[in-house]
C-alpha positions as CSV (number, residue, x, y, z in Angstrom):
1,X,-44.1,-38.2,25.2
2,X,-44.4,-40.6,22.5
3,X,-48.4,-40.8,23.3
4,X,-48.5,-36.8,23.5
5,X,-46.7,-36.3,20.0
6,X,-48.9,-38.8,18.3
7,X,-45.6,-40.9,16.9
8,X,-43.9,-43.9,17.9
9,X,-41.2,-44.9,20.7
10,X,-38.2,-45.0,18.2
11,X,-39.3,-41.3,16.5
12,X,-38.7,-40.0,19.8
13,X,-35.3,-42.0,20.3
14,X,-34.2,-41.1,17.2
15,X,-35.3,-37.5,17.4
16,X,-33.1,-37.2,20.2
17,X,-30.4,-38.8,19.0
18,X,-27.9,-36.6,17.2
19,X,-27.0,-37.5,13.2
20,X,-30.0,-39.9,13.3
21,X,-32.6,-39.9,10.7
22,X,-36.2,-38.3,11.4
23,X,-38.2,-36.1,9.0
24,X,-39.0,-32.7,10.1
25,X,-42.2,-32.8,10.7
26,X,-41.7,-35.7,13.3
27,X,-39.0,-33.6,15.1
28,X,-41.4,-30.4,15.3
29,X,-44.0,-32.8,17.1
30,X,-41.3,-34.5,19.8
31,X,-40.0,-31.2,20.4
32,X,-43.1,-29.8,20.9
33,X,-44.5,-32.0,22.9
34,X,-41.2,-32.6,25.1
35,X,-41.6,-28.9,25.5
36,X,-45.1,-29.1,27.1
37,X,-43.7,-31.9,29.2
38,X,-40.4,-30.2,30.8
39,X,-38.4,-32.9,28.9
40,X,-34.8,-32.2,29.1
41,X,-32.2,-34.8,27.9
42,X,-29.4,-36.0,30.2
43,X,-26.5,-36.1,28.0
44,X,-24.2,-37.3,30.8
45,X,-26.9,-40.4,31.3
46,X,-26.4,-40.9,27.5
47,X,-23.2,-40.3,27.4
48,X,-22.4,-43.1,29.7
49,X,-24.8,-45.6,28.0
50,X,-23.4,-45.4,24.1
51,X,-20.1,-44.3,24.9
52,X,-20.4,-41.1,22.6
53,X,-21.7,-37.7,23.3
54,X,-23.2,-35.0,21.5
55,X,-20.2,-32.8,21.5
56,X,-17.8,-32.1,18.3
57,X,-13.9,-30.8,19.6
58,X,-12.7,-28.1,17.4
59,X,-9.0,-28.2,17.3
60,X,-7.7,-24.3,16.7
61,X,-4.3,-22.5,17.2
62,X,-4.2,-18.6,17.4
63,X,-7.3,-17.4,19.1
64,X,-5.8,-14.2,18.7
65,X,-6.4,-14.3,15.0
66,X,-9.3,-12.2,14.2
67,X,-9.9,-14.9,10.9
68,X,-10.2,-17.4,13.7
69,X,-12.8,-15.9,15.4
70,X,-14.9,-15.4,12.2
71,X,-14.9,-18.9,11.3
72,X,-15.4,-20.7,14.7
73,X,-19.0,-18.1,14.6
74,X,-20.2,-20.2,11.8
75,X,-19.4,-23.4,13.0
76,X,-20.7,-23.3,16.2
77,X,-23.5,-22.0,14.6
78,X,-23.9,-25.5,12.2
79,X,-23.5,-27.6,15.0
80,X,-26.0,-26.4,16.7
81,X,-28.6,-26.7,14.1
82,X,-27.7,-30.6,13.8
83,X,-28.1,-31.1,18.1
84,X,-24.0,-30.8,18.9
85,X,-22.0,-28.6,20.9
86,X,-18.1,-27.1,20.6
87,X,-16.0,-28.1,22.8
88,X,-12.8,-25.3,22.1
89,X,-9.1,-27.2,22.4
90,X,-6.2,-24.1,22.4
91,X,-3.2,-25.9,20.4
92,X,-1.0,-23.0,20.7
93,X,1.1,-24.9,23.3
94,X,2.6,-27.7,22.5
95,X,2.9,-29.1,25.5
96,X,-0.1,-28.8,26.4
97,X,-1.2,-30.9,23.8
98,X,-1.3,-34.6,24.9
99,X,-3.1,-33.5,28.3
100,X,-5.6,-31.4,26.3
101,X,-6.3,-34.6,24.1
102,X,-7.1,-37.0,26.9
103,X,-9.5,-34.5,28.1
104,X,-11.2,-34.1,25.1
105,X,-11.2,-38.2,24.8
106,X,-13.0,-38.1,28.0
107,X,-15.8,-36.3,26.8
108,X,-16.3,-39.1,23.9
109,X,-16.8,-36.5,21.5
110,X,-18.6,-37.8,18.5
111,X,-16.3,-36.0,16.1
112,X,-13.4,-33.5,16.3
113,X,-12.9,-30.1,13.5
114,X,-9.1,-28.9,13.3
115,X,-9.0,-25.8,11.6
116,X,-5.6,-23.9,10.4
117,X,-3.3,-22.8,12.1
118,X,-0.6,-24.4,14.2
119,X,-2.3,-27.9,15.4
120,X,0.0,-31.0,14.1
121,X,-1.6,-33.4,12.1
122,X,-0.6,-36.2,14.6
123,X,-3.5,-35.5,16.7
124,X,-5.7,-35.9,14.0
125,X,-4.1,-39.4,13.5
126,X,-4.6,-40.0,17.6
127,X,-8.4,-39.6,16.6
128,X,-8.6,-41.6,13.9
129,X,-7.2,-44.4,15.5
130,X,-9.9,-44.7,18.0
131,X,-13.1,-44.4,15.1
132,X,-13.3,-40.7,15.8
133,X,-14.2,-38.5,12.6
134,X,-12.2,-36.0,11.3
135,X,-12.6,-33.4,9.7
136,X,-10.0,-30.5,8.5
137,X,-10.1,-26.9,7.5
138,X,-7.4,-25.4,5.3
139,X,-5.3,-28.3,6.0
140,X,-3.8,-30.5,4.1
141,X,-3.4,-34.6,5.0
142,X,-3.4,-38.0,3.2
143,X,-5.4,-39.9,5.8
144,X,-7.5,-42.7,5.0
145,X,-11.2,-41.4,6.5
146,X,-10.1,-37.7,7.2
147,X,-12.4,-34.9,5.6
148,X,-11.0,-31.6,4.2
149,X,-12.9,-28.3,3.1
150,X,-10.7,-25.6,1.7
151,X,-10.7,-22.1,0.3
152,X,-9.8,-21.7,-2.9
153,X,-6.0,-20.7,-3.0
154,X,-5.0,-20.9,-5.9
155,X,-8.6,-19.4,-7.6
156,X,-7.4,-16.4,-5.3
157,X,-3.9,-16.4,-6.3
158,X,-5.0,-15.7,-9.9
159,X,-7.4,-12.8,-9.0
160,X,-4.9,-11.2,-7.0
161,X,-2.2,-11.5,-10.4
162,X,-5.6,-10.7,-12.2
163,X,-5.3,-7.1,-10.6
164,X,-1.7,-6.2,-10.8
165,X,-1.5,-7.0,-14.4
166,X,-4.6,-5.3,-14.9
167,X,-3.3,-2.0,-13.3
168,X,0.4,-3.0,-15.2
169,X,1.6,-3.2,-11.9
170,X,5.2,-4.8,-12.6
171,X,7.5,-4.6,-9.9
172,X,5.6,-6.6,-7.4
173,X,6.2,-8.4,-4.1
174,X,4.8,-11.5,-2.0
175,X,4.7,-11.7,1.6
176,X,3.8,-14.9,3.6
177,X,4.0,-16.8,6.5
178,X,6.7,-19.8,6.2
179,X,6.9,-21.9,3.0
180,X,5.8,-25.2,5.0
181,X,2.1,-23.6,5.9
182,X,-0.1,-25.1,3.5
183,X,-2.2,-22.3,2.5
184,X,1.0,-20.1,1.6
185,X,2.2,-22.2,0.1
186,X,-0.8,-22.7,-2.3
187,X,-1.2,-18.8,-2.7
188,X,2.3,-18.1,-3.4
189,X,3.2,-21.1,-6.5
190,X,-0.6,-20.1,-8.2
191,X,0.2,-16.5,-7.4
192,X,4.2,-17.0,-9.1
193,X,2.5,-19.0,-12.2
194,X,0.8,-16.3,-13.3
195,X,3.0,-13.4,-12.8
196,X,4.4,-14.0,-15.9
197,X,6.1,-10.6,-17.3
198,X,6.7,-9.2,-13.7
199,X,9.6,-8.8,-11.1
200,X,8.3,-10.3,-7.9
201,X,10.1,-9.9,-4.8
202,X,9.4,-12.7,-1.7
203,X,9.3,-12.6,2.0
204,X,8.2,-15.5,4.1
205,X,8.2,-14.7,8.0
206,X,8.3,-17.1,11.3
207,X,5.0,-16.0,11.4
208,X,1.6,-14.9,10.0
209,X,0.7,-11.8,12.4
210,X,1.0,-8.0,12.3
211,X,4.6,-7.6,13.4
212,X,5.8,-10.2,11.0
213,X,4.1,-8.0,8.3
214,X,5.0,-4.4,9.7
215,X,9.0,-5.7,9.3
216,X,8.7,-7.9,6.1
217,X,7.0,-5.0,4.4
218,X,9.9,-2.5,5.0
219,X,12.4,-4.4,4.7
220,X,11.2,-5.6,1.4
221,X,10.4,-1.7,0.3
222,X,13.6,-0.2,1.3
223,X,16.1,-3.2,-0.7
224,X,13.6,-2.7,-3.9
225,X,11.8,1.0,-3.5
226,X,10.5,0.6,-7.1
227,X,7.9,-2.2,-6.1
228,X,4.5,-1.1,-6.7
229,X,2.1,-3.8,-5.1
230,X,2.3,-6.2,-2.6
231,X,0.2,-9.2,-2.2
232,X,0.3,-10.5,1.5
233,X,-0.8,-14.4,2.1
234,X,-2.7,-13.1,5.6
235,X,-4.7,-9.8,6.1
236,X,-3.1,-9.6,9.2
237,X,0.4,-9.7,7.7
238,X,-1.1,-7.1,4.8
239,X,-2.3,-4.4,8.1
240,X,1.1,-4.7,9.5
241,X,2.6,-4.2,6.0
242,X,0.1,-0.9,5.5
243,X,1.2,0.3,9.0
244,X,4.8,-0.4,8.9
245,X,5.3,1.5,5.2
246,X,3.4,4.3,6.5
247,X,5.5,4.6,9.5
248,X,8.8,4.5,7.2
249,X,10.2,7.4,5.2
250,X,9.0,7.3,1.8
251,X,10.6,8.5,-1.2
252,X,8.7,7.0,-3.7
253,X,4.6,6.4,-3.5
254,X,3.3,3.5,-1.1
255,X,2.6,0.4,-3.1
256,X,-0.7,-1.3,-3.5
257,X,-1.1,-3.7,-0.9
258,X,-3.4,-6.6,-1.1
259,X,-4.0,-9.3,1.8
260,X,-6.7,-12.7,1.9
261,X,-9.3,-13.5,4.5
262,X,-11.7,-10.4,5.1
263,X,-11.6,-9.8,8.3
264,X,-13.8,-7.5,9.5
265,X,-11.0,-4.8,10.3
266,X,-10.0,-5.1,6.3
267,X,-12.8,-3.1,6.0
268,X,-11.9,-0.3,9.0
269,X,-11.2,3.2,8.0
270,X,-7.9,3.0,8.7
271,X,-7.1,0.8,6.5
272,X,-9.4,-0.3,3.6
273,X,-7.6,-3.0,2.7
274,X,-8.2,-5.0,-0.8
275,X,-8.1,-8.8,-0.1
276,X,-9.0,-11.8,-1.0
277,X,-12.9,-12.9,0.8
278,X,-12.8,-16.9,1.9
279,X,-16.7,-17.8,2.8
280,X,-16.3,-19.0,6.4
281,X,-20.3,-19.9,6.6
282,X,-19.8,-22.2,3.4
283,X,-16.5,-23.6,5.1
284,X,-18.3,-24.2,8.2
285,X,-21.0,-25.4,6.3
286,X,-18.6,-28.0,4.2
287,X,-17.0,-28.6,7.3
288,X,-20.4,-30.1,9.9
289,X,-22.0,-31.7,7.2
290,X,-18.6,-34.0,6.0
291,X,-18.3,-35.0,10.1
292,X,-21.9,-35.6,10.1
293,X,-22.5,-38.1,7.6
294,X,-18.8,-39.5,8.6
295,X,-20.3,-39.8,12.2
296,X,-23.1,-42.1,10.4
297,X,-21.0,-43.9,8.7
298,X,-17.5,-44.3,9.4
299,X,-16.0,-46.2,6.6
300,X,-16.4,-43.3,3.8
301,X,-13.5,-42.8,1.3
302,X,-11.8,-39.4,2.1
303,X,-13.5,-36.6,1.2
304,X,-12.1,-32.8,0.0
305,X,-14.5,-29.9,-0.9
306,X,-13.0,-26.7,-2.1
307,X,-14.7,-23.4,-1.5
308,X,-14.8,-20.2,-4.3
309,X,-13.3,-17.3,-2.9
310,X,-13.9,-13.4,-3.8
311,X,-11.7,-10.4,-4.6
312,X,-12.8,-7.3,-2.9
313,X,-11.6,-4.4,-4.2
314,X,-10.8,-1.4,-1.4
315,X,-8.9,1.7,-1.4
316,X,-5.3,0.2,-0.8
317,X,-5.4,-1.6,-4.0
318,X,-7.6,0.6,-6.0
C-alpha cells in the first residue's frame, strides 16, 4: 500500500491511526490507494495490540428528550470525520450503571462524552482514573483533566429578561427543572439578576419534561392570574406549559411563554414557541475536538469552552 500510494511505511500507520498526525494530502493518497487494494482495517486486531480502540462512549440520560437526539446528530457526525465511532451508554438507570461501565471499559474506548442530563459525575471520575479522556457537555465538574463545552446560560438568561422588559412585561414567572441541575440553575440566578423592577414567580419540578411543565404552568397561573410571561428553563417544560394553560379555564389572556433549546417541534404549528437556540453542531464541535487533542496528550490543564446562544422570536412570545 505504502509502494501504491507513493509515501512511506509510517504515513500509512499513521493515516490509519486515529488522532495521529498526517497532512491531508497524504491521507487522500493511503485512502485511495487502500481503496484500490480492498484494504479494510481490523480494529479488533488493533484493538488487542495498543490496548485502545477507535471508539468514543457517549454517556447520555433521557433518550426521550428530543434536545438529546439533536445533539447526539452532530456528534456522531464529528467523530466520524476524525476515524471514531459512538458507542451510546443509557444512564437513565441507575443500576444499571456499574455493569454498563465495565462494558464500555471492555471496548477500551479511547475517550468517553457525557452530555446533560441525569449521568453522575462519579463515572466520569471512574474514567479518569484509568487515563481515559473526558469530556462534558452542559455539565459542570472540578476535575483535574476533564473538558467542558457549554451553552451560554446566562447570555440566554439576559435575552430572555431582554424581551419581557422590552414588551414591559412585569408580572413574570420562571419555571425549571430542580435547583441542583446545573443549567437551571445558571438560567434562573442570570435570569433573577436582571429582572430588576419585576414580580417573578418560581416553580422548579422533579423533572424537566412535558408533564412537569403542563402542572407547573397552571398551578403557577391559577395562584397569580396577573402573570403575563413565562420563561421555562427546557422547551419541553415551555410545550407542556403552552398545552396545560390552554387546557385550563382562562379568565385573563394566556401569558407569553418562552422556553431554551430549539427543538425542532418549537417550531411546529401548534405551538410556535419563542426560545432560546443552543448551537448543538458548535457544542459537538467544542466537544470532539477538546477529547481529541486530550486523547494526544493526556496531561492538559482542564479546559471549558462556552458557546453563544440565540433568541428566536415565535408567536408565543411575540
Amino acid at each position: 500500500m505504502a509502494r501504491m500510494a507513493g509515501v512511506s511505511r509510517s504515513a500509512v500507520s499513521r493515516t490509519f491511526t486515529p488522532g495521529a498526525s498526517v497532512s491531508e494530502k497524504t491521507r487522500q493518497k493511503v485512502l485511495s490507494a487502500a481503496e484500490a487494494l480492498g484494504y479494510q482495517v481490523n480494529i479488533i486486531a488493533r484493538t488487542m495490540i495498543t490496548g485502545s480502540s477507535n471508539f468514543i462512549g457517549i454517556v447520555t440520560a433521557g433518550f426521550d428528550n428530543p434536545f438529546r437526539s439533536k445533539l447526539l446528530a452532530p456528534l456522531v457526525h464529528q467523530l466520524a470525520l476524525n476515524g471514531f465511532m459512538p458507542l451510546l451508554m443509557n444512564a437513565d438507570d441507575p443500576q444499571q450503571l456499574a455493569p454498563s461501565l465495565k462494558q464500555l471499559l471492555s471496548y477500551h474506548v479511547a475517550g468517553v462524552i457525557i452530555t446533560s442530563g441525569a449521568p453522575p459525575l462519579s463515572l466520569a471520575e471512574e474514567y479518569l482514573a484509568r487515563k481515559i479522556p473526558v469530556t462534558l457537555i452542559n455539565r459542570h465538574a472540578d476535575l483535574a483533566g476533564c473538558d467542558r463545552v457549554c451553552s451560554d446560560n446566562a447570555q440566554g438568561a439576559k435575552l430572555v429578561a431582554g424581551l419581557f422588559s422590552r414588551r414591559d412585561w412585569r408580572q413574570v414567572g420562571f419555571i425549571g427543572e430542580n435547583r441542583e441541575n446545573f443549567s437551571t440553575r445558571q438560567r434562573y440566578d442570570a435570569f433573577i439578576a436582571q429582572t430588576s423592577g419585576m414580580t417573578v414567580t418560581s416553580r422548579f419540578c422533579d423533572g424537566g419534561g412535558y408533564q412537569a411543565g403542563h402542572q407547573a404552568a397552571r398551578e403557577l397561573v391559577a395562584e397569580n392570574p396577573g402573570v403575563q410571561a413565562l420563561f421555562c428553563a427546557t422547551d419541553m417544560l415551555a410545550l407542556g406549559a403552552l398545552d396545560g394553560l390552554r387546557d385550563a379555564p382562562a379568565a385573563a389572556p394566556l401569558p407569553a411563554i418562552v422556553g431554551f433549546d430549539d427543538i425542532p417541534q418549537a417550531d411546529w404549528r401548534p405551538y410556535q414557541l419563542t426560545t432560546v437556540q443552543q448551537n448543538t453542531a458548535l457544542l459537538a464541535h467544542h466537544a470532539v475536538d477538546l477529547l481529541m487533542t486530550r486523547i494526544a496528550r493526556f496531561s492538559l490543564p482542564s479546559r471549558h469552552r462556552e458557546v453563544p446562544v440565540k433568541l428566536i422570536i415565535r408567536q408565543s412570545a411575540k
